[in-house]
N, C-alpha and C positions, 0 to 999 in steps of 0.2 A: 538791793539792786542799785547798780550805780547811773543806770536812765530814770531812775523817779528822785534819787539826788538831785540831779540835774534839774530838772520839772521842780521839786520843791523850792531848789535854792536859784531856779531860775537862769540855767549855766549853760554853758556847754557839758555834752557828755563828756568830750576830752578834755576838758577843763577840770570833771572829777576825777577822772582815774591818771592824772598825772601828779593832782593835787595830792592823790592817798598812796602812789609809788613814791613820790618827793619826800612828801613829811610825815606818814606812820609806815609801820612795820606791817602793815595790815594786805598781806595778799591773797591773790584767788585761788579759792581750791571747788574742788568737785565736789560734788554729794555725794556719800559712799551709799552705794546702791545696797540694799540688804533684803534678802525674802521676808515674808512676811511670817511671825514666828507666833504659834502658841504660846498659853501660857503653862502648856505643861511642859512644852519644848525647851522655854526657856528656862522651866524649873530643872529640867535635868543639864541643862548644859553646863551650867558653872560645878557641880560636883565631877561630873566626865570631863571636863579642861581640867581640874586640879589631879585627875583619876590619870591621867595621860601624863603631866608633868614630872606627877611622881615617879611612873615608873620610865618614862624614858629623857627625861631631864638633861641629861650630857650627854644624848644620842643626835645623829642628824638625821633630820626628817626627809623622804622621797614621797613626793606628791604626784597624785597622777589628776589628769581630766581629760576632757575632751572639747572643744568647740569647731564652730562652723565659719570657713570661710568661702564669701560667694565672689562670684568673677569679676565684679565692679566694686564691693563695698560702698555700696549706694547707698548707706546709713549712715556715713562718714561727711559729715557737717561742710568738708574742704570739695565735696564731690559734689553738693545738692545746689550752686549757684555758680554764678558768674561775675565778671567787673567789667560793666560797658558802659556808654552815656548813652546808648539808643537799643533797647531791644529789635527793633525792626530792621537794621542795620547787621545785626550783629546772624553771621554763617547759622544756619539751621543744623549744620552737625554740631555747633557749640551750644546755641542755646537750647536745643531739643536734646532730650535725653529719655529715650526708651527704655523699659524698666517690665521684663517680664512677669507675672503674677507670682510667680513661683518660680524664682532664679537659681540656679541650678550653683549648687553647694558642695563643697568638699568637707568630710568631716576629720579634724587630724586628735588622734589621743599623741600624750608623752608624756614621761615623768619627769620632775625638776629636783633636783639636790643641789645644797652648796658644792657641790663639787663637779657637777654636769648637766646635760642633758639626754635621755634616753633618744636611740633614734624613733623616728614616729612612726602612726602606723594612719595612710592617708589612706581612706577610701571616699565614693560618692557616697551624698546624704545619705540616700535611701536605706544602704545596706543597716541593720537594726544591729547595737552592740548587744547582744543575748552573750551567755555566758559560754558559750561554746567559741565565738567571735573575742572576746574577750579573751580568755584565758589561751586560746592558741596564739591570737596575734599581738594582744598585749602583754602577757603575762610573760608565757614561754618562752613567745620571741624573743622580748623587748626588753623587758623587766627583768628579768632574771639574767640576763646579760649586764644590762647596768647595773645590776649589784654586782654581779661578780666582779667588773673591772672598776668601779669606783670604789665598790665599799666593801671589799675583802676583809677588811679590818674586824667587820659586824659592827660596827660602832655607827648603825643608822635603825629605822625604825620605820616601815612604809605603811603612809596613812593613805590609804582610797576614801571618798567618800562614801554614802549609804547605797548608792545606787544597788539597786536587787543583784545586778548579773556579780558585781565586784564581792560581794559577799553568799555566791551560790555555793553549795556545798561542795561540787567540783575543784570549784575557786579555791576555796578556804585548804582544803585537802590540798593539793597539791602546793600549795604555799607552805602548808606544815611539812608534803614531802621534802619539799627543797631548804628547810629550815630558816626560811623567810622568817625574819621580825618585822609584824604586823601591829597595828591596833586592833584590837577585839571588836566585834560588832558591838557588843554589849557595853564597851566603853567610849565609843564613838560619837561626839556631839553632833545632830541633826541640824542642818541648816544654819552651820555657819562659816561662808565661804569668803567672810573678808580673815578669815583666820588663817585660810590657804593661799597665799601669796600667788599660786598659778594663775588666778585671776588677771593678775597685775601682768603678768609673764605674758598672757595674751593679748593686752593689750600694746604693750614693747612689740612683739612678735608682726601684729596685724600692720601698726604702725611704719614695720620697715616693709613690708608686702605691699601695702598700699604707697608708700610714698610717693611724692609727684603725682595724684591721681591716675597713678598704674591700676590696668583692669588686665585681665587676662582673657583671651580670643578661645581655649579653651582649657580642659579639666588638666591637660597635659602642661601646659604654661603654668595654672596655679600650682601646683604641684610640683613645678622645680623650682618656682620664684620661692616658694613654702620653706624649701629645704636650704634654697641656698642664703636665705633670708637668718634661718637657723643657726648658720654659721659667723653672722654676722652679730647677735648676740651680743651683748657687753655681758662677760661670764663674770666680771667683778660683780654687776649688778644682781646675775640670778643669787647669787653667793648671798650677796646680805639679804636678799628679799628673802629666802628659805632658813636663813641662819636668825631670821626677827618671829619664828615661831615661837621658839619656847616663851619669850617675853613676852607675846600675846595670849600666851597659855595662860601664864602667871596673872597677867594683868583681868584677863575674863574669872579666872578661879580667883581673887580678890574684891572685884567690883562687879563680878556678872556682866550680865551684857545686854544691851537695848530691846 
């Protein structure tokens, strides 16, 4: 921490961290956030990362998820203060910020390849992705679309994560009908989602949604800020974040993983 720096050596705060930008090479990064893994989890992951590599090694990976965006992004560190010299001064619509219990959410799935983005599939939270929801509006619709026009070639490989509905028998079936290259259930490593770059892609995505602390008035605003935010995209960037799989593969089937 560079405020107990400070305290130790007696400084200013900005007196550290202009000190450690000036003269080392030493910069800020994040915690990578990771679930919490068994240890039988982790005993199977590193032979399923090598189990994958091998067989789809010079394929390109199609990643799908889901996450949730609410009408303010009131999680968002740039949304949760202000800069004033007087709070008692300062407008009550500025310094007050209302904040429903249960703030009303949009859930959007997509899938990401080096070479695109699928279109998405946005509903309210509430609706549950079961396998029926799933496989009509993601699969069907969406997916299977984006393979056809990106990756006619066959030279890709789509990984879902474990979730039940992505792996229901319905699912699985109609993926085999349409001659989808899948990973297998049975070769799929559990719970590890910094190996899926879509993580990353959400956060880019959310990033340009919220900019300026934009909130949306309602489900109909989030929902074209969403799309047209999509567009805006740096598709260099989704490119190498999907194209840095297989090297993660390798690197967990060498060393394992945390």
């Amino acid at each position: 921490s560079t405020r107990k720096l400070a305290k130790k050596f007696k400084c200013d705060h900005s007196y550290i961290v202009k000190t450690i930008k000036r003269k080392t090479d030493i910069q800020y990064r994040k915690k990578l956030l990771v679930p919490y893994r068994t240890d039988t989890q982790k005993s199977v992951i590193r032979p399923k990362c090598g189990r994958i590599l091998r067989k789809f090694r010079n394929h390109e990976f199609i990643i799908d998820n889901e996450s949730y965006f609410t009408f303010s992004n009131s999680d968002k560190n740039s949304n949760a203060g202000l800069w004033t010299r007087d709070m008692n001064s300062a407008p009550n619509e500025v310094k007050i910020k209302t904040k429903q219990k249960f703030e009303p959410k949009l859930m959007v799935w997509l899938a990401i390849s080096p070479r695109g983005i699928s279109q998405p599939f946005i509903v309210p939270s509430g609706l549950a992705v079961n396998q029926k929801v799933y496989l009509k509006e993601c699969v069907i619709k969406r997916l299977i679309p984006f393979i056809q026009k990106y990756h006619s070639d066959g030279n890709y490989v789509f990984w879902p994560d474990l979730a039940s509905s992505h792996y229901a028998n319905t699912v699985v079936a109609h993926l085999r009908e349409e001659n989808v290259i899948f990973v297998e259930k049975i070769d799929n490593p559990p719970a590890v989602p910094e190996l899926r770059p879509v993580e990353n892609f959400w956060s880019i995505l959310k990033g340009l949604v919220y900019e300026k602390n934009w909130e949306a008035k309602t489900g109909d605003d989030l929902k074209n800020m969403i799309k047209y935010c999509l567009k805006k995209v740096d598709m260099d960037l989704v490119h190498r974040m999907v194209s840095s799989v297989p090297s993660k593969l390798d690197h967990v089937r060498r060393h394992g993983i945390e």
